[in-house]
N, C-alpha and C positions, 0 to 999 in steps of 0.2 A: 391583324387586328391588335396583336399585342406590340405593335410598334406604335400602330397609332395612339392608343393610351398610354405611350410611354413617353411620347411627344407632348402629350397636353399636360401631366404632369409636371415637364419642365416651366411651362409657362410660368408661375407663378413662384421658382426657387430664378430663376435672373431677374435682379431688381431692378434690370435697365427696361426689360418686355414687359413686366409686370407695371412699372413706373408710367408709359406706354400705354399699356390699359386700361390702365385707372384716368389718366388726361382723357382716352378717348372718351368713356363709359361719364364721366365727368362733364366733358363739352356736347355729350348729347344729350344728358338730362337738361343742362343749363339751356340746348336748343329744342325742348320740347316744351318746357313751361313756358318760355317766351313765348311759341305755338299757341297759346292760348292767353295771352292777351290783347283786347280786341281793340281795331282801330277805332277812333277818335269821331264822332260824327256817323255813328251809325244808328239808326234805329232798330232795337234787339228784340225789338215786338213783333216786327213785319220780315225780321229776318228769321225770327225762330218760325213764322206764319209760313213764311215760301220756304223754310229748308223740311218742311212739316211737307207742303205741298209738292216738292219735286224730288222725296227721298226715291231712292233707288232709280232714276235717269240716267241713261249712261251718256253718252257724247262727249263733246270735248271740257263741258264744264265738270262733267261727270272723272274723265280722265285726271283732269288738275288735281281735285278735289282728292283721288287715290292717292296722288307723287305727291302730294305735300301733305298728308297726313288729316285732312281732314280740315285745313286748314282756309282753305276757299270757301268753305261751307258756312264758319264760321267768322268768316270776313274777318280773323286776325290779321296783325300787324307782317306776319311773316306769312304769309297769305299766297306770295307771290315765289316765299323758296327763295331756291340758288339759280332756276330758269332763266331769269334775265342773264346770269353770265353765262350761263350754258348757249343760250342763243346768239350773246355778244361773241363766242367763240368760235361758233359755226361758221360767222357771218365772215368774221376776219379769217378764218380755214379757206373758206371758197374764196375769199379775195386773192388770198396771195398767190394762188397759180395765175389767176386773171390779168393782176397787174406787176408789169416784168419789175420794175422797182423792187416791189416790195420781195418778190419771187430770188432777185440778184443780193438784197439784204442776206435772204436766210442761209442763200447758198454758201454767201462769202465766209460768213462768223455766223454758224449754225445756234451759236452758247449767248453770243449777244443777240442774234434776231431771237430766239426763243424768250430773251429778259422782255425784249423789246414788245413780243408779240402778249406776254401776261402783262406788260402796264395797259397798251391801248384796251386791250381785253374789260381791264378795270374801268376803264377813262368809259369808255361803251354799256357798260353796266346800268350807269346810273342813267341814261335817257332812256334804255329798254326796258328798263324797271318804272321808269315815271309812266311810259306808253303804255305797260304791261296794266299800272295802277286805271290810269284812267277807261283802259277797254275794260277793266274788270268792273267796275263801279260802274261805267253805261250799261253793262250786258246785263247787270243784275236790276238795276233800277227799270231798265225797261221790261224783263220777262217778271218781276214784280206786280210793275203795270199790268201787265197783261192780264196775268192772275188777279185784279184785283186788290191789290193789297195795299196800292202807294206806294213809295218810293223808299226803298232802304234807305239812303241817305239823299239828303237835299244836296246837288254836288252839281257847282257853277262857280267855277275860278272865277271869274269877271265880274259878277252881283253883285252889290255892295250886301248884302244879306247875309250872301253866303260864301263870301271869299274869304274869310277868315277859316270858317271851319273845312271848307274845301283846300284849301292849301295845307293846314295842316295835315289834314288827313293823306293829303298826295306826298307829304315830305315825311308822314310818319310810315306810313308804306314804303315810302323808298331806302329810308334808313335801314328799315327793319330786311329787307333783302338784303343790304348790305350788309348788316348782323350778320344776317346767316353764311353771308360768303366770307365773312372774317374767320368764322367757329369752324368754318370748315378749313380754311386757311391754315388756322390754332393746328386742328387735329392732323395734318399733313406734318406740319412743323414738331411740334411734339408730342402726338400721340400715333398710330399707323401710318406709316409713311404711305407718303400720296393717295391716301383714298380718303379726303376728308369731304369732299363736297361729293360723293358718292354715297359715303353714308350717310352723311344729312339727307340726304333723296330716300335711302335705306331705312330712317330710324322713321320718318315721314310714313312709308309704305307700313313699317311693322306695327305702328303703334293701330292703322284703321282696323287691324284683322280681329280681335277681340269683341268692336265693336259689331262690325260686320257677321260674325259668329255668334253673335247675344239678338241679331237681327232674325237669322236665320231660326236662331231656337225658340223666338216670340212667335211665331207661326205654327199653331197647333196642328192647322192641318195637314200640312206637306213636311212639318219641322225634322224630323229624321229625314224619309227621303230626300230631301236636301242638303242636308249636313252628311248624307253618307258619298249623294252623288260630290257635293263640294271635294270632300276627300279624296274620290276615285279620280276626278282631274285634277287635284293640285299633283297627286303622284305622277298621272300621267302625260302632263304639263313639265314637272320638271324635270324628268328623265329625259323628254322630245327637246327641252332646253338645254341640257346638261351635252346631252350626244350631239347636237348642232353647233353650241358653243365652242366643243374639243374639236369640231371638223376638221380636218387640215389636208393639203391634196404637197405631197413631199416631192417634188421636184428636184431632179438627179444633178449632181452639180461637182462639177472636178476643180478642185484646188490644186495650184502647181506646188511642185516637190520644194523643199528648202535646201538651201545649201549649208552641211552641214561640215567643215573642215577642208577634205577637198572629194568628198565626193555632196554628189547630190540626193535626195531622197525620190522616192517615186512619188508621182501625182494621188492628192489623197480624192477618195470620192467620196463626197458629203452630199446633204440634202437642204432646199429652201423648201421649209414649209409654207404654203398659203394656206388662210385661214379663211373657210366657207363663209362665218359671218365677220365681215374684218369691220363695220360700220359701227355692230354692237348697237345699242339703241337708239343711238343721233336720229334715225329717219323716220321712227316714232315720235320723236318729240317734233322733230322738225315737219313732220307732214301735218302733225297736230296746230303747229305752230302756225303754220298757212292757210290751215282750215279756219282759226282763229280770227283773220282779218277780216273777211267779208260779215260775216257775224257783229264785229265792232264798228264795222263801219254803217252797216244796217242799223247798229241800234242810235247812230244820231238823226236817224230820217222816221224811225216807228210812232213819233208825236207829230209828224208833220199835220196840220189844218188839212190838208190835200187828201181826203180817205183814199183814194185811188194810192197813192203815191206812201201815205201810212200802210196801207194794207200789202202793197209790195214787198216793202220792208221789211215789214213783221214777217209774210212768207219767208224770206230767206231768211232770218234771226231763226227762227223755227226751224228751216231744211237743215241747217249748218249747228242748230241745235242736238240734231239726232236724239228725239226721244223715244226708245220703243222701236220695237222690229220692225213696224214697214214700212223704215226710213230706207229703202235699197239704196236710192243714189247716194244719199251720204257715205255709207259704209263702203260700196262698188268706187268711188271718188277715196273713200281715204287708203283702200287696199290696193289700188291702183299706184295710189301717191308712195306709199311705203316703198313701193317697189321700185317706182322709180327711183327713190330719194338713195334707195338702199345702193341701186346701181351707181346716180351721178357721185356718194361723197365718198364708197369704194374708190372709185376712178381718179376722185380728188386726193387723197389719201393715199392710195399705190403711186400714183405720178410724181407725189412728192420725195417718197423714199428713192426714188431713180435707180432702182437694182440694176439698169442693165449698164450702166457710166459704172457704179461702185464695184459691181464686179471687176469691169474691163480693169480697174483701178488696181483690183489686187490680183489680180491676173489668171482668176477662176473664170470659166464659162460652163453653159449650160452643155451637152455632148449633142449635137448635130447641128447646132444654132451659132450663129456668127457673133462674137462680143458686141458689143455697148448697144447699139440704137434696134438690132432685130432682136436681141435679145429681149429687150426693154419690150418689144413689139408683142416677145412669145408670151412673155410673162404673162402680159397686160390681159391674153388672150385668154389664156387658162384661168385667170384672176375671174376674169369675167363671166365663164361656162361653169365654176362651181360658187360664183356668187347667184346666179339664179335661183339654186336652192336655198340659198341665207334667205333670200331676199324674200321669197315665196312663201319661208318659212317666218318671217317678220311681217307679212301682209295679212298672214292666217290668226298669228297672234293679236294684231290689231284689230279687227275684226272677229274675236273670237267671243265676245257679249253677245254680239249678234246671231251668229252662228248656235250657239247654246240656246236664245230665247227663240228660234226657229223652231231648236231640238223639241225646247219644251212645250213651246206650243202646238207640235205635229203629235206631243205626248198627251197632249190636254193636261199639261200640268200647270195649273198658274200659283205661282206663291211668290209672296210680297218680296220684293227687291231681288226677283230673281237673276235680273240682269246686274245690277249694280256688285253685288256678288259677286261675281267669277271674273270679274275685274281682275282679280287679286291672284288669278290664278295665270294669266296674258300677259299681258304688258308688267303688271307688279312684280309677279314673278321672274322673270325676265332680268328684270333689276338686282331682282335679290338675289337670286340664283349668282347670275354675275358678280355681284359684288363680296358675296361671303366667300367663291372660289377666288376674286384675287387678296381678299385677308388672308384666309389661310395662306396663298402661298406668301404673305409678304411675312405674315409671321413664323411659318418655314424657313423663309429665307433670313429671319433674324434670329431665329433658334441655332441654324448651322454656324450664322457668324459668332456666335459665343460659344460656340466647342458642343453644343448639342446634335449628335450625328442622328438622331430618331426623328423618323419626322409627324406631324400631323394629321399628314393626308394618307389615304391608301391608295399605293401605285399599283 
């Protein structure tokens, strides 16, 4: 313990970590007040009306609504986050095994396909960002409708009425995503190395929880037991987080002897660790991501003249909605999807690293196992029998609103936004958890580069 605070106290005597934190601490105040100015062509009457009418929903507008801070809710400009490049990224991940081209790119000049593979990344951004704007503005305008309320915004690129202010508002949403992936850019470049669009996603999740806890305590009835039970699973949430995140299965691995003069050295025996969740939260976003489309595409048929053909619609805008516990197929459909998604971008991901070629390359093998292609075989195998548990463990968390608002209701407990709550303790957590353990070590790792041997964290 007395290393640890001896660690934190350096932060603040190097002027280069400190210089560092104040850019970070800096570019994410600059990315929260932007957070809160709201796009262009919105009606703030019938928005404040439906955010009135659908507080505490959990599903996938519910989810968004958590990762960007509160920010979908509020139909701001930055509404949409850094998600569009997070998806622009996934998309060109799974391409590049797909297609040999781009797969023989990476392999050739790993330094130039990776320059290569952040420009398209960027170039991709801006149409999944416009995609992203327009399903966000049908989804709302129609479940609007539904409620009664009229339409958030009048929004019809093509009208001569409303094409002005529909355009802006699609080009001022997509800017402002953009925004936010430059601030995160910023903070990479000179503030905490490589974690800047991770904690824009981070500072997004930090800032709902105050609010979300002032929700909690406006409930006379249930107001303690609920803020006590909150507590009891954020603990017991991130502890199950922290111990799955560190998994690792060490795999025995003999490195050949060096020649040192004229003799040789004995063979050293080293370990590859594989990490139980290697995916980390990509199959949350991304299963969420897939859930997202049939919802979008439903809400351009829910005004259909055809009530038959409107009323189908709206069922599935509503199924794919998931409001409230006894939505099973929704939730049974997205804990499924997790799991799978957790397996397929594992498998995308392990295949690209090619451990059993780089081995054979420096002339280590695994002890029973033949080098390059069975080896790659073993790997892949073992990858795959303690990703199960990632993955299982990643299904429970996305579905865990669910799970809790079962609890409570087998309790008879009902209080206000009880599900929308524990959001913060699953999926949000998750993120957080994640991302404050790779700060620390990144600022561990820049505390020992300037002569500081204490470190931050406790080993």
């Amino acid at each position: 313990m007395k290393t640890f605070f001896s660690g934190w106290r350096y932060l603040w005597k190097s002027e280069d970590i400190r210089r560092k934190l104040l850019v970070t601490f800096g570019l994410l105040i600059i990315y929260r007040l932007a957070a809160n100015v709201p796009a262009p062509g919105v009606h703030r009457s019938v928005l404040a009306a439906f955010r009135s009418a659908t507080a505490g929903e959990g599903g996938f507008l519910g989810f968004l609504d958590l990762l960007s801070g509160g920010t979908v809710s509020n139909f701001s400009l930055l509404s949409m986050g850094v998600y569009p490049y997070i998806t622009a990224q996934i998309i060109l991940q799974l391409l590049i095994p797909i297609i040999p081209s781009l797969q023989q790119k990476m392999q050739d000049d790993p330094r130039e396909g990776q320059r290569w593979q952040e420009k398209w990344t960027y170039y991709l951004s801006v149409p999944m960002a416009i995609l992203s704007a327009v399903g966000q503005i049908n989804i709302f305008n129609s479940l609007a409708l539904q409620a009664g309320l009229g339409k958030i915004m009048d929004f019809n690129l093509f009208a001569p009425e409303t094409a002005l202010t529909s355009w802006t508002t699609l080009i001022a949403m997509t800017a402002g995503t953009m925004f936010a992936i430059w601030l995160g850019e910023l903070i990479s470049e000179y503030g905490i190395r490589g974690q800047g669009l991770s904690l824009i996603i981070f500072a997004g999740i930090v800032a709902t929880i105050p609010q979300n806890f002032a929700i909690l305590l406006a409930d006379e009835a249930t107001r303690w037991l609920m803020v006590t039970l909150t507590i009891v699973i954020i603990v017991l949430t991130v502890a199950a987080i922290v111990y799955v995140q560190q998994g690792r299965r060490n795999v025995p691995v003999m490195y050949p002897g060096r020649r040192v003069g004229n003799r040789m050295s004995m063979p050293v025996k080293g370990t590859m660790p594989l990490m139980v969740n290697l995916a980390g939260m990509i199959p949350l976003i991304f299963a969420s991501a897939i859930l997202q489309f049939p919802a979008i595409i439903a809400s351009y048929f829910t005004q259909s003249e055809n009530a038959a053909v409107a009323n189908f619609f709206i069922g599935v805008q509503n199924f794919f909605g998931a409001t409230g516990t006894s939505n099973w197929g929704y939730w049974t459909i997205y804990f499924l999807m997790v799991v799978v998604f957790t397996f397929f971008y594992t498998t995308v991901l392990f295949d690209q690293q090619n451990y059993g070629e780089n081995l054979k390359k420096s002339g280590a093998n695994v002890p029973g196992v033949l080098v390059g292609a069975p080896t790659q075989k073993y790997l892949s195998a073992v990858q795959s029998r303690i990703t199960l548990v990632g993955a299982v463990f990643l299904g429970i968390v996305a579905v865990m609103p669910f799970l809790i608002g079962l609890v409570l209701s087998a309790l008879n407990i009902s209080a206000a936004n009880n599900t929308g709550i524990f959001l913060i303790t699953s999926s949000g957590l998750l993120i957080v958890v994640g991302v404050v353990r790779d700060a620390f070590q990144n600022i561990d790792a820049e505390l020992k580069l300037h002569g500081y041997q204490d470190s931050l964290l406790v080993r």
